[in-house]
N, C-alpha and C positions, 0 to 999 in steps of 0.2 A: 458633491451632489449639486446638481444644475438649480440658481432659484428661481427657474421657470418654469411652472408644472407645464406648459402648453410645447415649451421645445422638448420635453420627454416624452409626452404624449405622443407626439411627430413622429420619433424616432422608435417607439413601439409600434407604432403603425407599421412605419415603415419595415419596419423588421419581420413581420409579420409576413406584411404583404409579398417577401422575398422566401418564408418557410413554410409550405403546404405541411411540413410533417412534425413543428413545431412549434411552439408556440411564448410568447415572449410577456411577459409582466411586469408592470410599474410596481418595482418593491423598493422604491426610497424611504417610505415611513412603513413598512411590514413588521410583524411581526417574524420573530427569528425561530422556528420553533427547533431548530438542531444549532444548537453554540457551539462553541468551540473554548470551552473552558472559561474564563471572564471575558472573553470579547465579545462586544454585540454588534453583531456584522450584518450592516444590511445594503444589499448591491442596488446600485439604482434601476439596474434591469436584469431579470434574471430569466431566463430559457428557457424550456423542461419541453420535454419530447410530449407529445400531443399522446393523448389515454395514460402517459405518465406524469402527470401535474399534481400539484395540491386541490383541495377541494376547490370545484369551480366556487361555490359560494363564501369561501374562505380566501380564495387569490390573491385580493389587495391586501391581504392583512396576513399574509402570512408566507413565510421563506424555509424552504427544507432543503439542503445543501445534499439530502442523501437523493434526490429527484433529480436534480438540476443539471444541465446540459454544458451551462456555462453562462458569465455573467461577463456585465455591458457595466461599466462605471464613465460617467460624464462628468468635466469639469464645462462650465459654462464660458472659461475665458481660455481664448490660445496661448496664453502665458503658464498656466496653471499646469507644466511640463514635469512630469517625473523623470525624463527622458533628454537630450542632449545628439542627434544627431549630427555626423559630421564624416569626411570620406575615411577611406581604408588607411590611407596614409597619414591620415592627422592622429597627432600623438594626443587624446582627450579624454577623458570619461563620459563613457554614454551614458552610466547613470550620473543623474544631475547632482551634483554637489551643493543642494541648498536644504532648508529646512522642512520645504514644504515636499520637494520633489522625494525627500528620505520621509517624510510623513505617507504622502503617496502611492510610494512602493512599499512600504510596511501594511498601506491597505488593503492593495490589488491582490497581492502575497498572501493575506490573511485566508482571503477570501476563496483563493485557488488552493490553500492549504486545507483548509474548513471540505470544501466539494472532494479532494481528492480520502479526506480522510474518512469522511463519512461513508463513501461508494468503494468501489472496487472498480480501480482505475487503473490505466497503465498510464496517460498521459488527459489534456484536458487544455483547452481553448478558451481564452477570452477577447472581449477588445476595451480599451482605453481610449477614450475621446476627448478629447480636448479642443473645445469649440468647433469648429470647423475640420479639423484634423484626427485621425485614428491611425490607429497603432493597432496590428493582430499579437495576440501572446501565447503560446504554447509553453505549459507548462509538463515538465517532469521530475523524476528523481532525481534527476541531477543538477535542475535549475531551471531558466526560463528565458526561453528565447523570441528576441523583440521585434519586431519590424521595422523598417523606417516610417515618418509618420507620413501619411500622403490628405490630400484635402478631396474631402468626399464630394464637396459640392463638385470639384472640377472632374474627378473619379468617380461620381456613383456606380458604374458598374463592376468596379474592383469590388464594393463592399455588397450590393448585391449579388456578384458572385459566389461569395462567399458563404454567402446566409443560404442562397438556391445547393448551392451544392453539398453544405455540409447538409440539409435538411434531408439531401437524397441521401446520403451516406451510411453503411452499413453500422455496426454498433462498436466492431472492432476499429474502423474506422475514424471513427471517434472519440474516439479511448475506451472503450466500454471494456472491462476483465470479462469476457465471457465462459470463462469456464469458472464462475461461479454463479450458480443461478437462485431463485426463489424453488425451491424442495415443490414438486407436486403432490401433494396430501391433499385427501378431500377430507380431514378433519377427524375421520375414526376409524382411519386404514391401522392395522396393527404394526406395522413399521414404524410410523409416529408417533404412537401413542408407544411403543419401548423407547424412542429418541428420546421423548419428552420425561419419562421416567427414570430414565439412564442419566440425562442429563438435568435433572431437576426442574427444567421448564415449563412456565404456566402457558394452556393453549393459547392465548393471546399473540405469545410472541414466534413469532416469524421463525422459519426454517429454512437455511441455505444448503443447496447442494455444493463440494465443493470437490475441484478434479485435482487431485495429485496425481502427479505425472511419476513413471516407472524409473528409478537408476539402474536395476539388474536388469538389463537384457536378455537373461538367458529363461528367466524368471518371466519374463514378457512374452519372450516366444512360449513357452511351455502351454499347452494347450488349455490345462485348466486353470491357467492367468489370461486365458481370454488373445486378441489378436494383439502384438508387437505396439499397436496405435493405440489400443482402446484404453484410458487411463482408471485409475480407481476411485472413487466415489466414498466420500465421506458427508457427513448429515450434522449440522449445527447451527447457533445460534448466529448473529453479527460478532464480531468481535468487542468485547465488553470495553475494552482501554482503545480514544484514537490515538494516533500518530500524532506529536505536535513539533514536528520538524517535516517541512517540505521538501527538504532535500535528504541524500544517506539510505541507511537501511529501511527504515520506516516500519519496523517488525510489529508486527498484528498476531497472536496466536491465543489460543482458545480449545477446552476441549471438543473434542468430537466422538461420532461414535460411527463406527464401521455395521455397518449392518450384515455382513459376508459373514463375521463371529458369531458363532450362537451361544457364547457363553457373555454374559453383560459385563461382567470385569475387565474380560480380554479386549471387548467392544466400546469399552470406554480409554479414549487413545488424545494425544496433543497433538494439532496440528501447527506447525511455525509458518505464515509468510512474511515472507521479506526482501529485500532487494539486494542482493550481494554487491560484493563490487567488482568489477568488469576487469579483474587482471591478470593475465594469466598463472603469476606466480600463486596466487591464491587460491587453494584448493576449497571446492564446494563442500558447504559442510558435513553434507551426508557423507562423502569420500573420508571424510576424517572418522567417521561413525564405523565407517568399514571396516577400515584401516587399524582402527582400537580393537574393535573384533574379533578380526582375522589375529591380531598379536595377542586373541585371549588376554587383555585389559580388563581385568574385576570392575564391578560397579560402576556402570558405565550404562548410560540410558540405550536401552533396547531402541533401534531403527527400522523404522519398516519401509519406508520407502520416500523418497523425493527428488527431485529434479527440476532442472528450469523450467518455465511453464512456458513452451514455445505458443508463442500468439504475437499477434501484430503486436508492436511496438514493445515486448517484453522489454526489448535492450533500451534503455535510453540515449536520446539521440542529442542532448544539449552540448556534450562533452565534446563532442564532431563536430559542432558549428564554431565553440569557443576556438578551434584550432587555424580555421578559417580567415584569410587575410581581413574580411569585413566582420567577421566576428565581435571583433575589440575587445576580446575577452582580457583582463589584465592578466592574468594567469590561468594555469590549466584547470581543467575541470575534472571529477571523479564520476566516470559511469555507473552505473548499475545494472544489475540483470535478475531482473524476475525471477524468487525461488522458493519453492513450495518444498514441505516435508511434515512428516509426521510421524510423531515421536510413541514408542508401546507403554506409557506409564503417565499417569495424571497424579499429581503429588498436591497438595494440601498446604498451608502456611505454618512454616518453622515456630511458632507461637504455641502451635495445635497439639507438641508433642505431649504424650499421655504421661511418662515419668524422665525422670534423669537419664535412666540408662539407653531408653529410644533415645535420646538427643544427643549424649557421648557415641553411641552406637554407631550412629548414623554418620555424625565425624570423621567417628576413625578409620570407615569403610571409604568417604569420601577423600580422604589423605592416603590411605590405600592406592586409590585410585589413580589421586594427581602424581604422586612417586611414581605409578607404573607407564601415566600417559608421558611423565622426564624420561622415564629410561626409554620407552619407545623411541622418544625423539633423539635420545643418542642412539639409538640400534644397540641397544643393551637387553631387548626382547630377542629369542630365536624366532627368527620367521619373522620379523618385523620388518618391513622396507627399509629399503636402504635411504629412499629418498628423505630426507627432513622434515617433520612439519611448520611449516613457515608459522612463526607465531612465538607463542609465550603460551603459560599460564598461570591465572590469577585466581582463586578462590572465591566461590560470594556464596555463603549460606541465602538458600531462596526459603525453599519450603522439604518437607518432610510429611510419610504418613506415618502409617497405623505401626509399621514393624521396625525393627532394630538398623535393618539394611540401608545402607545411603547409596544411591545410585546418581552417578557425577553426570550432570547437563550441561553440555560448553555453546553457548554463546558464540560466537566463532565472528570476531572481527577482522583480524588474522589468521586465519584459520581458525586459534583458539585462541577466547581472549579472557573468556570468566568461565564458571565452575558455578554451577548452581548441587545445593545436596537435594537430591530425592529418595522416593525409597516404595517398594514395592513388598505386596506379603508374600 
């Protein structure tokens, strides 16, 4: 943090002066009011899209990473480098091998971790300045990719640029997840008020719409699933647990409710997002849900639908740059690709069970299970693929409800990596 309040000043100005459609705040001493576990995270300049801010009267004193567009951190001196440029050819670490520059990057990091976790985000921008000098940063799932540093005083309109054009910039554009939005409810539609009753919620809190995307084709064509494009709409809260790894899967899921069911049981359903990983040998997890299915697999979590969530920047793009002669990546990087699904059974914590016998019950249906998803995998099922599923499996008692039945939940790192027990009446 700069200890010149008057060179931040400047430079909020400035920033300013270059965003008509956003708008930028001195949040060196703010208040944090969305943390990120014990960290207290405060950027020295933070963003946020204009009619999307924190309270005007509240601004100086306060930071919501679930608003924010992207942050601006200053060091006051041009030594103060996290960073190490140097050509395509020189054998080097760009990141700086010292104690401050690995303090530094544990910051910026924090901070792009904290905005990505909080929002619904495929990707997300910041800059680092150091005295005279800035650096742009694009962060995703797969990491973060840096710029060389250039000097603004001799550059202003690089970094002007920048400010005028993301300001113009649509929302996908700017990483924005748009297919998941704020629920339009005027507060005592009877759609809401079953959401909120179905899912326990006080009207207070917030309701997202959220778009899972079709895997059965045929199912999408068919007229009373609506047109081939048109995706399905689910209705819930934020996701109760963030993400506290910036890179990987970064899995977010939560109940939701289908409002299509007119029965509340049926219409109380899990939705999983996550970021798979981008390789072909690894089959989407829904595919594996199929796959169990179709081999008539016992207890085995009911699949209703999911798929990649095509929108700008679903796939991440940091893995493509590490490849790249000026990249300098020291080794390769692991993509990801944006993946939505939603599971038919909302299950309870294995604590919950009512006697002994639900808890053996539930068990033994789940080792049932894992037995039948080994024999698939050897093709010891009739009618089972011949293809392998690439993976393993490993058992994790999660949670359990009301009935005897356990129905097996995979995880699916490898395809399949853990085994949660559920159970359905």
């Amino acid at each position: 943090m700069p200890r010149d309040a008057t060179i931040l000043l400047t430079q909020v100005r400035a920033i300013n002066g270059f965003s008509p459609n956003a708008v930028a705040f001195d949040t060196s001493n703010a208040h944090n009011t969305t943390p990120l576990g014990p960290l207290t995270l405060k950027p020295d300049v933070s963003v946020y899209w204009k009619g999307n801010s924190p309270d005007v009267k509240r601004r100086k004193t306060r930071i919501d990473f679930s608003l924010m567009e992207m942050h601006v951190e200053f060091k006051k001196a041009d030594t103060d480098e996290a960073f190490e440029d140097g050509t395509a050819t020189t054998n080097h670490c760009f990141e700086k091998d010292t104690q401050l520059g690995r303090e530094e990057r544990g910051q910026i990091t924090a901070y792009a971790l904290a905005q990505l976790s909080h929002q619904f985000r495929c990707f997300a921008f910041s800059l680092f300045i150091t005295g005279k000098f800035v650096r742009f940063i694009r962060w995703d799932r797969a990491g973060a990719v840096v710029s060389s540093r250039f000097d603004y005083t001799e550059h202003p309109l690089l970094l002007a640029k920048f400010f005028w054009n993301y300001s113009h910039s649509s929302p996908q554009k700017r990483g924005i997840d748009t297919t998941v939005t704020l629920a339009c409810f005027d507060g005592h539609s009877e759609d809401e008020i079953r959401i909120r009753r179905i899912l326990g919620l006080k009207k207070s809190v917030p309701l997202y719409r959220y778009e899972v995307p079709e895997d059965d084709q045929e199912r999408a064509r068919d007229g009373s699933q609506g047109h081939p494009l048109t995706p399905h709409y689910y209705y819930g809260p934020m996701p109760p647990c963030l993400t506290m790894s910036l890179i990987g899967r970064s899995t977010r899921s939560l109940p939701v409710v289908d409002l299509n069911k007119q029965d509340d049981d049926e219409a109380h359903v899990y939705l999983k997002d996550a970021w798979r990983i981008d390789a072909p040998p690894i089959e989407k997890e829904g595919d594996i849900y199929r796959l169990l299915h179709a081999a008539k697999v016992p207890h085995i979590m009911p699949f209703e639908r999911g798929n990649d969530v095509i929108t700008h920047g679903y796939r991440t793009q940091t893995q493509l740059v590490a490849l790249r002669i000026w990249g300098r990546s020291r080794r390769a990087l692991t993509g990801h690709i944006h993946y939505r699904m939603v599971l038919g059974v909302v299950g309870r914590a294995l604590t919950s069970f009512s006697s002994s016998k639900v808890f053996v019950s539930a068990i033994h249906d789940a080792l049932i299970g894992e037995l039948m998803c080994c024999a698939c995998r050897s093709d010891l099922i009739p009618g089972c693929t011949s293809q392998p599923i690439h993976g393993h499996l490993r058992m994790r008692i999660s949670c359990i409800a009301t009935s005897a039945q356990g129905i097996l939940s995979m995880g699916l790192r490898v395809a399949i990596s853990s085994i949660g027990i559920y159970a359905r009446d």
